[in-house]
N, C-alpha and C positions, 0 to 999 in steps of 0.2 A: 319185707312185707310179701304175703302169699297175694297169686294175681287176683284179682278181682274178678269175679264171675262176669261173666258178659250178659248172663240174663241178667243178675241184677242190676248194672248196670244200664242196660235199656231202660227198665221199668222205673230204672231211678232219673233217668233223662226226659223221660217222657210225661214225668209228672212235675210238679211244684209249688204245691203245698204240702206242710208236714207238720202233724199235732206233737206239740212237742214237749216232752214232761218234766217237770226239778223238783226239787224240794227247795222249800221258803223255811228257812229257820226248820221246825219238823213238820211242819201243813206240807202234804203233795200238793200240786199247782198246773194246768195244763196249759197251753195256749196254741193258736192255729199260725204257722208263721208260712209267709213265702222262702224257696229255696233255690238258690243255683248248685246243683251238683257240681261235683270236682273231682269225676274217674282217675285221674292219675296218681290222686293221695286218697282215694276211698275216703271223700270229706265231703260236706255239704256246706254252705254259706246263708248265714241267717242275717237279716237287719232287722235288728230290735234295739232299741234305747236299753242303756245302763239300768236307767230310771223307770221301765216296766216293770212289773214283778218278778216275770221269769228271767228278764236281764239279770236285776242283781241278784235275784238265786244264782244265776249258773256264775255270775259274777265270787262269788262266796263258796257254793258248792258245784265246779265244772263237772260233776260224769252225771248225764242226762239219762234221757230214753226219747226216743220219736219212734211217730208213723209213718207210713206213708200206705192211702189205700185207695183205692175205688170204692163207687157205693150200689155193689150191685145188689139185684133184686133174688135173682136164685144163687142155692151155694157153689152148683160147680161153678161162676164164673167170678167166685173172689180171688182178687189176687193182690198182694201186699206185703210191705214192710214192716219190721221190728228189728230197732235199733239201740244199740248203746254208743255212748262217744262223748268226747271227752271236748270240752268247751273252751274256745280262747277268744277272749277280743283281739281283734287285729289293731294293729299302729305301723306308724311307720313306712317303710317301701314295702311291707307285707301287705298292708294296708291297700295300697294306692292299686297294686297289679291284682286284689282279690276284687278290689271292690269292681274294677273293669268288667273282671268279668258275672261281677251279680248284677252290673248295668245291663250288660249283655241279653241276657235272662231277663231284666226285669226293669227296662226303660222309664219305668212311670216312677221309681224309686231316686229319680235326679229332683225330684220337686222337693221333696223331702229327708236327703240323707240323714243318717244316724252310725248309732254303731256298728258294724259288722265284726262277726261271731264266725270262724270255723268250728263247725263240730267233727272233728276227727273221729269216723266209726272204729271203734274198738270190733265188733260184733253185729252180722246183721243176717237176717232168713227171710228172706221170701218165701211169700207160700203161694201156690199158680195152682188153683184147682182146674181151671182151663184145660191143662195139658190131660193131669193126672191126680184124679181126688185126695187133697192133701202132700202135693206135691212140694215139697222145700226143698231149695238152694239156701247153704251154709257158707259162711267167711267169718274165718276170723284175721283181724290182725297177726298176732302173735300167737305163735304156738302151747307159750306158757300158762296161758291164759283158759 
């Protein structure tokens, strides 16, 4: 795995929520999920129920899309994710040390546990008009790709 840009990754720590997209049968489908990032595997952590929509989408069909953005008011200061990645429910001791750390991140989420979801970035660009108008940072996974 190629390294992980360190801008994206700030931008990806420093936020957490992410619109996140599947297909249901053939209808596209979005939904707004909270996230703990996971720089070491270029992954994010979603809890959502089987039994949501976009659960059993990614349940049925794993390779997604998400966001991740800001909601600014002029253009130079958009700055944002676009991702692809590939969907698993966690079980198990994968389970138990993932979910740690989505507590972590997101403490209000013990009243209600559920499923939790790695989505493993295949593909992701940020674009930081801040710096330089239309500026993007590229990652991919794998080369082949």
């Amino acid at each position: 795995m190629h390294a992980f840009p360190a801008r994206i990754s700030d931008f990806m720590s420093t936020h957490h929520v992410l619109s996140l997209a599947v297909v249901d049968g053939d209808t596209p489908w979005s939904a707004s999920c909270f996230y703990a990032f996971e720089p070491n595997n270029a992954s994010v952590l979603v809890m959502t129920s089987l039994k949501t929509r976009h659960g059993h989408a990614m349940q049925s069909r794993p390779m997604v899309s998400a966001t991740v953005s800001e909601q600014p008011e002029r253009l130079r200061d958009i700055r944002g994710v676009q991702f692809s990645a590939f969907a698993t429910r966690l079980s198990g001791a994968e389970l138990e040390a993932a979910m740690d750390r989505y507590l972590i991140r997101h403490p209000v989420a013990r009243l209600r546990p559920t499923d939790l979801w790695r989505l493993s970035i295949e593909h992701i660009k940020l674009t930081d008009n801040s710096l330089v108008f239309a500026r993007k940072t590229v990652w991919q996974r794998d080369e082949s790709h």
